[in-house]
LODRENFI-460941 format. One record per residue (C-alpha): residue in three letters; x, y, z. Coordinates in Angstrom, 3 decimals, decimal comma. Each point is the difference from the previous one (the first is absolute). Example, Ala and Ser with C-alpha at 12.3 -4.5 7.8 and 13.67 -1.06 7.14 Angstrom:
2
("Ala" (12,300 -4,500 7,800))
("Ser" (1,370 3,440 -0,660))
# end
This chain:
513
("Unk" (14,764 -39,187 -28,354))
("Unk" (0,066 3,419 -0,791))
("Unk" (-0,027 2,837 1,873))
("Unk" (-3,020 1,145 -0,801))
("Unk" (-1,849 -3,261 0,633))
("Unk" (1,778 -0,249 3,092))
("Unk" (-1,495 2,923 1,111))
("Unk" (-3,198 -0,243 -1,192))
("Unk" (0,214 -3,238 1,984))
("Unk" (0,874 1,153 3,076))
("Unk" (-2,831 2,711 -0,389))
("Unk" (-2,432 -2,858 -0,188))
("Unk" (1,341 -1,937 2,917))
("Unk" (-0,472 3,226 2,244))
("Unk" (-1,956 -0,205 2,988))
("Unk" (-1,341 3,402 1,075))
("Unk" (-3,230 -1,072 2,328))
("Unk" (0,656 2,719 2,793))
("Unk" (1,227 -1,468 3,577))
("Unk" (-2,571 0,263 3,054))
("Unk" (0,625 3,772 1,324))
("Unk" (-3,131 0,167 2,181))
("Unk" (1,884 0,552 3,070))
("Unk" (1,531 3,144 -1,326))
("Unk" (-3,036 0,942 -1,319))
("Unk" (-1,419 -0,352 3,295))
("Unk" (2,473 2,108 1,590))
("Unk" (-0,225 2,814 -2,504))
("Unk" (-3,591 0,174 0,858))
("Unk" (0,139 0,320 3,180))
("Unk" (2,714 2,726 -0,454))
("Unk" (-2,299 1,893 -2,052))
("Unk" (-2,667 -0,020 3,171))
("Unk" (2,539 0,489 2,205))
("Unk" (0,947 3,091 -2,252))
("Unk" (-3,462 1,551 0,240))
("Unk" (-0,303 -0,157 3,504))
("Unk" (3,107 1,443 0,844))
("Unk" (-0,373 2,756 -2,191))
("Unk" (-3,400 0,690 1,546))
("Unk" (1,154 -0,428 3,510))
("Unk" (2,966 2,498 -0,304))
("Unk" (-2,206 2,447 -1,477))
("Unk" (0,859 3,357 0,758))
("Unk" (-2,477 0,986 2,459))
("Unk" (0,515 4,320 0,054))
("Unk" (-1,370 0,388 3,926))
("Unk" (1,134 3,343 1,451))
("Unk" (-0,511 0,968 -3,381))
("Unk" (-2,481 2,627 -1,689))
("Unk" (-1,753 -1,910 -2,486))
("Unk" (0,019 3,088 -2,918))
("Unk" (3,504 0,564 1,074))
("Unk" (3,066 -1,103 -2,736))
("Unk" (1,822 -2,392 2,288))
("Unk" (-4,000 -1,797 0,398))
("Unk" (-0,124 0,274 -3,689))
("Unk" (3,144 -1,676 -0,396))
("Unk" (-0,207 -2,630 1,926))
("Unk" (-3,733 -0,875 -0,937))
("Unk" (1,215 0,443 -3,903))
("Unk" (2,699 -3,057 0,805))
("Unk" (-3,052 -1,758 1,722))
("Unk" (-2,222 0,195 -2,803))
("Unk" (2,667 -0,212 -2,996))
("Unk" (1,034 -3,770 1,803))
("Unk" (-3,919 -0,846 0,623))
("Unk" (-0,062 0,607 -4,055))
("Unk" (2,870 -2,055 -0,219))
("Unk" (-1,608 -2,781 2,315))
("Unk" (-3,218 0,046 -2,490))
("Unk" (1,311 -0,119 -3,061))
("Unk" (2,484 -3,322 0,557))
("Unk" (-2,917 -2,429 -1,015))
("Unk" (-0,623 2,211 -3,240))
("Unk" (3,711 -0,550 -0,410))
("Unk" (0,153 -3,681 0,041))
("Unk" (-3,180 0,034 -2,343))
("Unk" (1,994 2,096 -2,599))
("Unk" (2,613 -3,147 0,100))
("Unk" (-2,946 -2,327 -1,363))
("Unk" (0,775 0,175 -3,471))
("Unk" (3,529 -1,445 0,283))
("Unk" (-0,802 -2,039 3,087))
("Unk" (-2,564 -1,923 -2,568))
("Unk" (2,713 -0,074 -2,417))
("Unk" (2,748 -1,505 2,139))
("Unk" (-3,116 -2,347 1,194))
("Unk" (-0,459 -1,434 -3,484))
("Unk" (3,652 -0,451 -0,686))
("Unk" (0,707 -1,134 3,275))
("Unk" (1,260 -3,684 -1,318))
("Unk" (2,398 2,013 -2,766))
("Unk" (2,946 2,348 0,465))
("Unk" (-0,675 3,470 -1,401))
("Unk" (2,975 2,183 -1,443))
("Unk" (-0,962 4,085 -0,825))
("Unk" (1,721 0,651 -3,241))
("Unk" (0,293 3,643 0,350))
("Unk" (1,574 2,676 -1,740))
("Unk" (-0,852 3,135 -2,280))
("Unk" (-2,407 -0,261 -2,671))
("Unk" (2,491 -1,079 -2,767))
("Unk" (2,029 -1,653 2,100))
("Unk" (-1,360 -3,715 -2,170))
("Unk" (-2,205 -1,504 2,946))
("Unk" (-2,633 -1,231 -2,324))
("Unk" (2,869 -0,857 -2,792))
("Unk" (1,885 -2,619 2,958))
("Unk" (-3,414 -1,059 1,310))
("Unk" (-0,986 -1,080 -3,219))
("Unk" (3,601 -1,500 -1,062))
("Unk" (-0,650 -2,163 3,487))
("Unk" (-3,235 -1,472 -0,670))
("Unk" (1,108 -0,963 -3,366))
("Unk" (2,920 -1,984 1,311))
("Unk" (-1,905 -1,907 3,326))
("Unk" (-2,905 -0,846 -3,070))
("Unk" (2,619 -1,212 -2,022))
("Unk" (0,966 -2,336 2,952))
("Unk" (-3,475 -1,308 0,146))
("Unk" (-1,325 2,180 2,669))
("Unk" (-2,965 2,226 0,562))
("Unk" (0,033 3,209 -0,728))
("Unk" (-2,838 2,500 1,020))
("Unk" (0,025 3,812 -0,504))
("Unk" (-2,699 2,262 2,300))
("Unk" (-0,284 3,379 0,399))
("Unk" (-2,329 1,729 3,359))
("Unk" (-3,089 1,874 -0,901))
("Unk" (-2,299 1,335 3,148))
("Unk" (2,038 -3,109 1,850))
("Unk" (-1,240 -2,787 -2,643))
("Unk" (2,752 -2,050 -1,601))
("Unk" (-0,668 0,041 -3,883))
("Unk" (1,882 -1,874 -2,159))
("Unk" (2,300 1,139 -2,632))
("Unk" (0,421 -2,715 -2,669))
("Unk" (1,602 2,296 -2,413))
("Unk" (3,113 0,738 2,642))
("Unk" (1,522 3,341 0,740))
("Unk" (-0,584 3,043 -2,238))
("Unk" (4,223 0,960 -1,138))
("Unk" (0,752 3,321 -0,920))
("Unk" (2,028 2,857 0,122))
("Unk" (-2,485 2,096 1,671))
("Unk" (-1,956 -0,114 2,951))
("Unk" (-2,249 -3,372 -0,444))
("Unk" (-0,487 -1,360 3,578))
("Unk" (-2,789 1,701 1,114))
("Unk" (-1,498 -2,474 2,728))
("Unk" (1,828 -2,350 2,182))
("Unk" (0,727 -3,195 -1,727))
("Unk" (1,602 -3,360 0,548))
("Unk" (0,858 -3,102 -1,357))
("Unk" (0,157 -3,682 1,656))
("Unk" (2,919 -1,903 -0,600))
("Unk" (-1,035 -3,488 0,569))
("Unk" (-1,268 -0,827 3,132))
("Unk" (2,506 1,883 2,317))
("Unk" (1,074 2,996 -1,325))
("Unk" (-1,462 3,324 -0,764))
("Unk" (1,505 3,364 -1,728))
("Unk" (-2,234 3,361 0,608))
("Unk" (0,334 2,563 -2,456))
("Unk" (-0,881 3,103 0,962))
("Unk" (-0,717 3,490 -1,780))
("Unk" (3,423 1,640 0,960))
("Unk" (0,161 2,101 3,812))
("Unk" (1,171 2,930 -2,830))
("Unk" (-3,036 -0,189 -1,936))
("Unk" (-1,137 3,272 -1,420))
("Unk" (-3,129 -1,958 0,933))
("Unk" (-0,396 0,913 4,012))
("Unk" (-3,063 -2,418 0,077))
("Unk" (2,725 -2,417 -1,329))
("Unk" (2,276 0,509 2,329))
("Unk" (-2,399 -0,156 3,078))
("Unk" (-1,096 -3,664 -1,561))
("Unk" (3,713 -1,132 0,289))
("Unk" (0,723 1,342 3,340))
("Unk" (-3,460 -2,059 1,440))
("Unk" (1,152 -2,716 -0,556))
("Unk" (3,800 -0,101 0,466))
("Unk" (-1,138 -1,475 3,435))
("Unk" (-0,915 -3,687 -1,695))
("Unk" (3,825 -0,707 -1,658))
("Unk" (2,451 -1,914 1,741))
("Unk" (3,351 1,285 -1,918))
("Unk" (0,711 3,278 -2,501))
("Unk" (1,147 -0,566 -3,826))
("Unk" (0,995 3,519 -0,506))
("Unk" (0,170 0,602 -3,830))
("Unk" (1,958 2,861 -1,762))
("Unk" (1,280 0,598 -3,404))
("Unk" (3,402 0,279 -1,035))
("Unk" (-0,268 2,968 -1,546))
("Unk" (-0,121 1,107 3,767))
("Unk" (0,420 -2,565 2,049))
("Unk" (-0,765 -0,039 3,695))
("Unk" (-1,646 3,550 1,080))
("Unk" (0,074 -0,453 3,331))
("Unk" (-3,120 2,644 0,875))
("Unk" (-1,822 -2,572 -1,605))
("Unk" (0,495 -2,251 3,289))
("Unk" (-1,220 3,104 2,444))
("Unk" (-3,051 -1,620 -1,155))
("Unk" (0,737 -3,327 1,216))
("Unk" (1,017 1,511 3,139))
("Unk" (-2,561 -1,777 2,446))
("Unk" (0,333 -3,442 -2,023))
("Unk" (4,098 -0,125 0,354))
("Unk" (-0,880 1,063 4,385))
("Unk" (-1,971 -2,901 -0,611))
("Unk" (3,394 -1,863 -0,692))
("Unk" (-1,457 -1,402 -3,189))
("Unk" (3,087 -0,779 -2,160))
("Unk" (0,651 1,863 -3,097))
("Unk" (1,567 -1,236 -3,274))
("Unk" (1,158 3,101 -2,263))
("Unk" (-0,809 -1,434 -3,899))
("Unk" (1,311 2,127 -2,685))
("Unk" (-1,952 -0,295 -3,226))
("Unk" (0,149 0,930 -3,668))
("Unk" (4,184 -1,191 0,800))
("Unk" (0,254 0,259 -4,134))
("Unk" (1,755 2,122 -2,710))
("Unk" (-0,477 0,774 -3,708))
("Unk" (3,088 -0,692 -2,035))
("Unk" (0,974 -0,192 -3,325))
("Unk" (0,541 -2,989 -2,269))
("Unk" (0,623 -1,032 -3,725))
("Unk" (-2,557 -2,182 -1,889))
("Unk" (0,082 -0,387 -3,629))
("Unk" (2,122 2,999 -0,662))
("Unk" (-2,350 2,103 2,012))
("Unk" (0,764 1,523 3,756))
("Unk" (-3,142 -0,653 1,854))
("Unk" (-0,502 0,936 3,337))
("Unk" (-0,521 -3,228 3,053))
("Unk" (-1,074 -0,198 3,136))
("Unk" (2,387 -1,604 2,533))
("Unk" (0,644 -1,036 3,855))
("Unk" (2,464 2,816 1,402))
("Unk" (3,006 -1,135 0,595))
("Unk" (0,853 -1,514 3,848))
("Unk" (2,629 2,937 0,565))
("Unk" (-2,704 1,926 -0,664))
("Unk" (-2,982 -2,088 2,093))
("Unk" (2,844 -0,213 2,934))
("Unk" (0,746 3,629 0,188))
("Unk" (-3,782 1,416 0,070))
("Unk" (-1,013 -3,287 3,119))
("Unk" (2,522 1,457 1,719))
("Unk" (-1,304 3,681 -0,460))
("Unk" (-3,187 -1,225 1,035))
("Unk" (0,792 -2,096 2,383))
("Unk" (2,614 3,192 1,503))
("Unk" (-2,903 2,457 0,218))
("Unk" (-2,789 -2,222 1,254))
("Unk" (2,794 -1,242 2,893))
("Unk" (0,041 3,724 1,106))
("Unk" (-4,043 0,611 -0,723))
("Unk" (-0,284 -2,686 2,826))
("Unk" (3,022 1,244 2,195))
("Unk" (-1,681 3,787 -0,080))
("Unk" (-3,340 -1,957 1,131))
("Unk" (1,823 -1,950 2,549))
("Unk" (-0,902 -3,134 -1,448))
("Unk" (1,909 -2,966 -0,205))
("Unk" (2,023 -0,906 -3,370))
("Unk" (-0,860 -3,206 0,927))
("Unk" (-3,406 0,828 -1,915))
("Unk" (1,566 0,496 -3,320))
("Unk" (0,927 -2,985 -2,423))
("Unk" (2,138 0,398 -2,405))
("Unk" (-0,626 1,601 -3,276))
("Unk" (-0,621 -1,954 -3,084))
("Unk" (-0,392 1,185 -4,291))
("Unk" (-2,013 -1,532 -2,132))
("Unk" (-2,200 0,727 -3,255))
("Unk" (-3,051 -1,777 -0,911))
("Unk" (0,381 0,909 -3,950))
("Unk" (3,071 -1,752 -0,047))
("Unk" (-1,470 -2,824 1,585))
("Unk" (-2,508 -0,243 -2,284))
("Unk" (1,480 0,718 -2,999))
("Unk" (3,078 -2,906 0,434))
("Unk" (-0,616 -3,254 -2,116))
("Unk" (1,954 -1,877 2,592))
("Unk" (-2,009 0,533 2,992))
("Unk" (2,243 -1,562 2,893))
("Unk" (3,113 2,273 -1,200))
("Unk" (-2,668 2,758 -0,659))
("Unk" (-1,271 0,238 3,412))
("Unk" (3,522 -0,574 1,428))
("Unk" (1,165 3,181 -1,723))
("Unk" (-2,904 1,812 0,559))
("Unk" (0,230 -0,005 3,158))
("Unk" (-2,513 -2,657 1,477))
("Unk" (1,725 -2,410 1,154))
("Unk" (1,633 2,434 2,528))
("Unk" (-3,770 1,209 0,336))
("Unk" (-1,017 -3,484 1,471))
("Unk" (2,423 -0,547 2,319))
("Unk" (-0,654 3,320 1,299))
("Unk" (-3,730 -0,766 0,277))
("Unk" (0,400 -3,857 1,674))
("Unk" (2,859 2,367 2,076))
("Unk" (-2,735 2,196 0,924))
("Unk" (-2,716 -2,409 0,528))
("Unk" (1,507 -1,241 3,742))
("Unk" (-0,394 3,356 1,387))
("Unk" (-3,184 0,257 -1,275))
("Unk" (-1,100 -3,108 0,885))
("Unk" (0,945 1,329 3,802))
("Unk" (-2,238 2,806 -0,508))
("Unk" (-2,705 -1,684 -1,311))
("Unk" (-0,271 -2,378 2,535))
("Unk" (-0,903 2,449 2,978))
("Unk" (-1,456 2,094 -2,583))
("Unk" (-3,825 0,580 1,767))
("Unk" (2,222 1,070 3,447))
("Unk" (1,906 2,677 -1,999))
("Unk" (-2,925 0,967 -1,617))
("Unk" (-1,295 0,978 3,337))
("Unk" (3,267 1,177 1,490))
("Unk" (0,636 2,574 -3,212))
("Unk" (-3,603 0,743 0,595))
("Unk" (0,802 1,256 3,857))
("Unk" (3,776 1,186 -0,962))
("Unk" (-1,603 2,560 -2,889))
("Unk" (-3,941 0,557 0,309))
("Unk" (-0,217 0,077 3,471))
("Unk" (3,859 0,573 2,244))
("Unk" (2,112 1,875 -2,350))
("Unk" (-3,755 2,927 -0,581))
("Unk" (-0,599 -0,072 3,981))
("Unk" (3,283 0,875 0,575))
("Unk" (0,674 2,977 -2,372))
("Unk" (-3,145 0,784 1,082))
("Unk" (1,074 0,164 3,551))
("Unk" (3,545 1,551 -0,468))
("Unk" (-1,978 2,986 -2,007))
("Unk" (-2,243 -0,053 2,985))
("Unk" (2,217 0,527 2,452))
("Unk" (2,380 2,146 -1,779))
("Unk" (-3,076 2,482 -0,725))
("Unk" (-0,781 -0,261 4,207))
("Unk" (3,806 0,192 1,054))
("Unk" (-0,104 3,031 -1,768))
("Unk" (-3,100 1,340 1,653))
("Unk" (0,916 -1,070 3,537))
("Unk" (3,377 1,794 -0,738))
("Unk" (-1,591 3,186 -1,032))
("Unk" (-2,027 0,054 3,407))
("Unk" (3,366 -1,251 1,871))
("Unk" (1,061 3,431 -1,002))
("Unk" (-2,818 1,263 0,995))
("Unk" (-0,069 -1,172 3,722))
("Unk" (3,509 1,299 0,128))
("Unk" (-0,744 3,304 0,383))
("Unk" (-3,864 -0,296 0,826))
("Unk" (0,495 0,266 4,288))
("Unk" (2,124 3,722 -0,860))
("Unk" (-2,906 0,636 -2,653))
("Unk" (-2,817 -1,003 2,233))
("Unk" (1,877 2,008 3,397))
("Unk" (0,314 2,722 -1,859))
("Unk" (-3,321 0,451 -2,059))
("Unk" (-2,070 -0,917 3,135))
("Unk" (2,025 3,042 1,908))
("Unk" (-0,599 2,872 -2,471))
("Unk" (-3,985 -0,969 -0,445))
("Unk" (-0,035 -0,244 4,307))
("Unk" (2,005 3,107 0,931))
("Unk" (-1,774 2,583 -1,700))
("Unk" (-2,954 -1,061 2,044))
("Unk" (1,837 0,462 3,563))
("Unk" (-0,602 3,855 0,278))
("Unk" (-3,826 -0,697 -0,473))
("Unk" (-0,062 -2,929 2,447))
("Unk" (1,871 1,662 2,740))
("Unk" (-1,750 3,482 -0,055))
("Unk" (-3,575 -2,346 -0,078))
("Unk" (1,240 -1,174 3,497))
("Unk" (2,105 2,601 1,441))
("Unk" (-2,461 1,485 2,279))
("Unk" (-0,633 -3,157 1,808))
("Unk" (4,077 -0,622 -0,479))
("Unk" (-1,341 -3,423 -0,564))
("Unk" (3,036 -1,995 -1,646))
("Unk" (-1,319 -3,467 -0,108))
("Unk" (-3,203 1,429 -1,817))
("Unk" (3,363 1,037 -2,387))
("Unk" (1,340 -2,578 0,003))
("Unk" (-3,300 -2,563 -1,034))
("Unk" (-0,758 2,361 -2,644))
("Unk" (3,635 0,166 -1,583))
("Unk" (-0,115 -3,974 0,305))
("Unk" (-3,258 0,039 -1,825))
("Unk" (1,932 1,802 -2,492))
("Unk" (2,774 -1,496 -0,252))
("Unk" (-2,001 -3,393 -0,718))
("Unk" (-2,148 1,344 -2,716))
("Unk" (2,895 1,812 -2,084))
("Unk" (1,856 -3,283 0,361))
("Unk" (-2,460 -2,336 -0,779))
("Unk" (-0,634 1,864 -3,223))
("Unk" (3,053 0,481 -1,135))
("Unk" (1,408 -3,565 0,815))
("Unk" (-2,744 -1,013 -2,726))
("Unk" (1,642 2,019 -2,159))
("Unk" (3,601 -0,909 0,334))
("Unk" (-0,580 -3,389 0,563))
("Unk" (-2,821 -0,631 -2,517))
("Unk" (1,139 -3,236 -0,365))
("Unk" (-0,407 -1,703 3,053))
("Unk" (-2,954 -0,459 2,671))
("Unk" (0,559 1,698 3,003))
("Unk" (-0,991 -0,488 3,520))
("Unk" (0,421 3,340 1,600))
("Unk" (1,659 0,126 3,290))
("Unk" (-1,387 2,005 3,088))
("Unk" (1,358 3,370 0,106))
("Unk" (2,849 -0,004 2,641))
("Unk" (-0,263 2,238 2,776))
("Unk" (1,183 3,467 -0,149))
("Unk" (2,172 0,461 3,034))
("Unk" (0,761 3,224 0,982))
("Unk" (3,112 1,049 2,974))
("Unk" (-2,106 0,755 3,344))
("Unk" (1,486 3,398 -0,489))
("Unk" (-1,687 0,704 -3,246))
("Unk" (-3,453 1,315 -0,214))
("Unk" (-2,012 4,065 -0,643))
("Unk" (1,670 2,444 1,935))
("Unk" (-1,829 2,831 1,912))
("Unk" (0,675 3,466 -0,094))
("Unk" (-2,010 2,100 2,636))
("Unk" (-1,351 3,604 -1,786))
("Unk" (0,352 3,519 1,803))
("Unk" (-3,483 0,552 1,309))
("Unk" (-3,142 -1,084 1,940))
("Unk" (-2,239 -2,217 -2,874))
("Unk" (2,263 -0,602 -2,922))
("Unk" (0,491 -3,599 -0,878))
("Unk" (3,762 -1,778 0,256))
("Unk" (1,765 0,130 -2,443))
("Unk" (1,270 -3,620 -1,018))
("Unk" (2,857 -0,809 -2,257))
("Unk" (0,282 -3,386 -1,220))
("Unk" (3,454 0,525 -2,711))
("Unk" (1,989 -2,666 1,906))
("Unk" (-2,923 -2,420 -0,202))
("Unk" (-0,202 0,707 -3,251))
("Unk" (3,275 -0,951 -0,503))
("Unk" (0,265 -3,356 2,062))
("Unk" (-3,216 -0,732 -1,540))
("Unk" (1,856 -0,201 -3,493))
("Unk" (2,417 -1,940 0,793))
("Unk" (-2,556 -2,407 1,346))
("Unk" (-1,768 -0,029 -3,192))
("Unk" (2,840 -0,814 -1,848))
("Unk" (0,717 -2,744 2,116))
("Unk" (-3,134 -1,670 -0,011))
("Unk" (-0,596 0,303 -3,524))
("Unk" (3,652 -2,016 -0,096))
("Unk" (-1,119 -2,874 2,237))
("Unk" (-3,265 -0,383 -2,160))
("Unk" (1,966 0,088 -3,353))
("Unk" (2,772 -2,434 1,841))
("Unk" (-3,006 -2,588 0,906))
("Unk" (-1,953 0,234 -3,740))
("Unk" (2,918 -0,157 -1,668))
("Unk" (0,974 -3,174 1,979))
("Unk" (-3,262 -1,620 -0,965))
("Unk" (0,523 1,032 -3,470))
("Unk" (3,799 -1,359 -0,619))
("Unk" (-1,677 -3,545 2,022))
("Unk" (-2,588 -0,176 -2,771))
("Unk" (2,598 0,798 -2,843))
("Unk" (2,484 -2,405 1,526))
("Unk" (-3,455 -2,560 0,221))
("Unk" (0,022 0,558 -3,873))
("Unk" (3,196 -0,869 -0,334))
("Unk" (0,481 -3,026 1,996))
("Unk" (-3,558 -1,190 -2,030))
("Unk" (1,516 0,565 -3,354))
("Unk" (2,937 -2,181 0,777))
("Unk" (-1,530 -2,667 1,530))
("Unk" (-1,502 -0,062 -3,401))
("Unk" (2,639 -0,126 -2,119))
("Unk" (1,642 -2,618 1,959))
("Unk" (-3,395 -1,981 0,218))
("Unk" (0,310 -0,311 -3,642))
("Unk" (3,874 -0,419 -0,274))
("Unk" (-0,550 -2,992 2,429))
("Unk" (-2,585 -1,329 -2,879))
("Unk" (2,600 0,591 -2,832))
("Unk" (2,690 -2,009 1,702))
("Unk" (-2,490 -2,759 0,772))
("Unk" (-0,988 -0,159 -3,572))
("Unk" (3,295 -0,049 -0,899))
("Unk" (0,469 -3,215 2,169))
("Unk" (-2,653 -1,452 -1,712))
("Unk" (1,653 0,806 -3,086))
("Unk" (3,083 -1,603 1,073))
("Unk" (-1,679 -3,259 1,078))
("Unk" (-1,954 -0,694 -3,283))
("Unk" (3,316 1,089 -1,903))
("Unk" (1,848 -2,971 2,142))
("Unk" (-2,401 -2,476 -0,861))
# end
């Protein structure tokens, strides 16, 4: 038997019916709920804080930017319909992406393929997606050396196997490239096509990125492996197309297969991932009279066993295919957003409770010394009002009286941030020794005279005490509320870490399987 029947056999003996992954299913559902309500109960909840304030702001920003997040996760798993239905209707067949740029010769090997299962008796049906209908393409793929894919297409090979073609991820066409990246999600292993006029350009595969984290296996296929040489017929040189040599094929796998290696190495991925490079030609293959050697020189017999190579891996990720539909769902439309969503979060608040860190650093000298110099210039007034009574508690209430309204408003001011509960002005002690002094006048009728210059003078130092213990007891309350904030914001982020590592477990357990 030859190898091409062999293969084509062993494609038709395939059983890809996906295992019973319920359980995990379960368990990723319940994740997700137990996601939302831990994100809602470690919300940040900004008491002690002024509501217009920036640290509020901040905080409430986070709050609202992960309620967003929250809302928007069943729109995300309704965006995943489209290949979710296509995975459902191909869910008894394996499904290989053949990707590459657009004149890389998808549609030339697609087409080469369906001829050859035909020829083995088999069924052959080509489709392409319109608004999400299949419609079927009896004519086969449009070849050319321009852009002609311009819808996602796809061909059944028998009854087990099916190759998407897809207009290329570098389409000048964007709406092109959107269609292919929708449904990259509904393959099971990577064909990635490239010429060999320049084989292997590994940006190409920044666009498989999230399929290759999938751990979907990738087989590099480098097409077009021909050359034009000269020959003699009839007296005449005319010019021939021919398979390049296998020096030649050898040297540019390993080029490819060098540069991909380190493409996966720089996305720490494992090389495991990568199978190795094959050359072939389809207009070689069609254009040899003896088809078995044709095809063997061609480069399709090593193209089969690279595909029935290919096929165990991807019959592995086929099988638990509906719980990694859901898992890649969580891992990139729900986890990886919330969390770059929270790390931008909380750098933007680290930043503002930082700023008023600083702030409460110097704010007790600030608040001591502003509520001083708006208090002291008021003494002179306050003690001549009661110096003919020489009444020095009535001094002493009124200074208080002061001293709490010229705090109080410039606390608000400082430490516009925060809510404040303002303390009880302390008591303005004074030494027993300390009060007006009298001077008696020369003659019968004139008033004392009374001097109060060392009251004065105890009396600002008392001030500047008092305003001291005030800003010592607000800025307490303040550096509690920031230190609230903080405590709140990390409880979050671990809330969250804690659901990344469980996830991860679950990963791990449907992985073991």
């Amino acid at each position: 038997m030859s190898v091409e029947s062999t293969f084509i056999k062993a494609v038709a003996q395939l059983n890809p019916a996906s295992q019973d992954r319920q359980p995990a299913i379960a368990r990723m559902e319940q994740w997700l709920a137990d996601l939302g309500q831990t994100t809602v109960a470690q919300s940040l909840s900004g008491t002690a804080l002024v509501e217009q304030g920036t640290l509020a702001q901040s905080a409430q920003q986070l709050n609202q930017q992960l309620q967003a997040q929250r809302e928007a996760w069943a729109a995300s798993w309704s965006a995943l319909a489209p290949a979710q239905e296509l995975a459902d209707r191909f869910r008894d067949r394996i499904m290989l992406l053949v990707f590459g740029s657009f004149n890389a010769g998808k549609s030339s090997l697609c087409n080469f393929l369906a001829d050859r299962f035909r020829r083995q008796g088999h069924s052959v049906d080509f489709f392409r997606l319109a608004d999400g209908q299949m419609q079927p393409m009896p004519e086969g793929f449009q070849e050319g050396a321009t852009e002609t894919t311009v819808a996602l297409q796809g061909v059944c090979l028998g009854e087990k196997l099916v190759l998407l073609d897809t207009p290329g991820l570098h389409s000048a066409n964007a709406h092109n490239a959107a269609l292919t990246q929708q449904f990259l999600e509904s393959t099971d292993a990577l064909l990635w096509l490239s010429s060999s006029s320049a084989p292997g350009q590994v940006q190409e595969l920044g666009d498989l990125l999230v399929e290759l984290r999938r751990n979907k296996p990738l087989l590099p296929v480098i097409t077009r492996s021909d050359r034009i040489e000269e020959d003699e017929t009839d007296d005449e040189i005319v010019k021939v197309l021919c398979n390049k040599t296998a020096d030649n094929r050898q040297l540019q796998e390993e080029d490819v297969m060098t540069r991909a290696a380190q493409a996966l190495n720089h996305w720490g991925l494992s090389r495991d991932l990568l199978k190795p490079a094959l050359s072939l030609s389809v207009h070689m293959a069609r254009s040899q009279q003896d088809e078995d050697q044709g095809l063997e020189q061609a480069g399709f017999e090593r193209l089969y066993l690279a595909v029935q190579n290919l096929l165990t891996p991807a019959l592995a990720y086929k099988q638990r295919k509906p719980a990694e539909l859901q898992l890649h769902h969580i891992e990139e439309a729900i986890l990886s957003p919330l969390m770059q969503t929270l790390e931008q979060g909380a750098a933007q608040l680290r930043q503002r409770i930082e700023e008023q860190t600083v702030v409460l650093q110097g704010a007790v000298h600030v608040l001591t010394e502003g509520t001083w110099r708006r208090v002291v210039p008021q003494l002179p007034e306050v003690l001549e009002k009661h110096a003919a009574q020489q009444d020095v508690a009535a001094v002493r209430t009124e200074l208080g009286q002061n001293i709490g309204k010229a705090f109080a408003e410039l606390s608000q001011t400082v430490l516009v941030n925060f809510q404040l509960t303002q303390p009880d002005v302390p008591t303005l002690n004074l030494p027993a020794h300390i009060g007006y002094e009298v001077f008696q006048e020369q003659g019968e009728g004139q008033a004392p005279l009374i001097d109060y210059n060392r009251l004065y003078m105890s009396l600002n130092d008392v001030v500047m005490n008092g305003a001291q213990e005030l800003a010592e007891q607000v800025v307490e309350q303040a550096e509690q509320s920031l230190e609230q904030l903080k405590q709140e914001l990390i409880g979050l982020e671990n809330a969250v870490a804690d659901q990344a590592q469980a996830l991860e477990a679950i990963k791990r357990q449907l992985h073991a399987a």
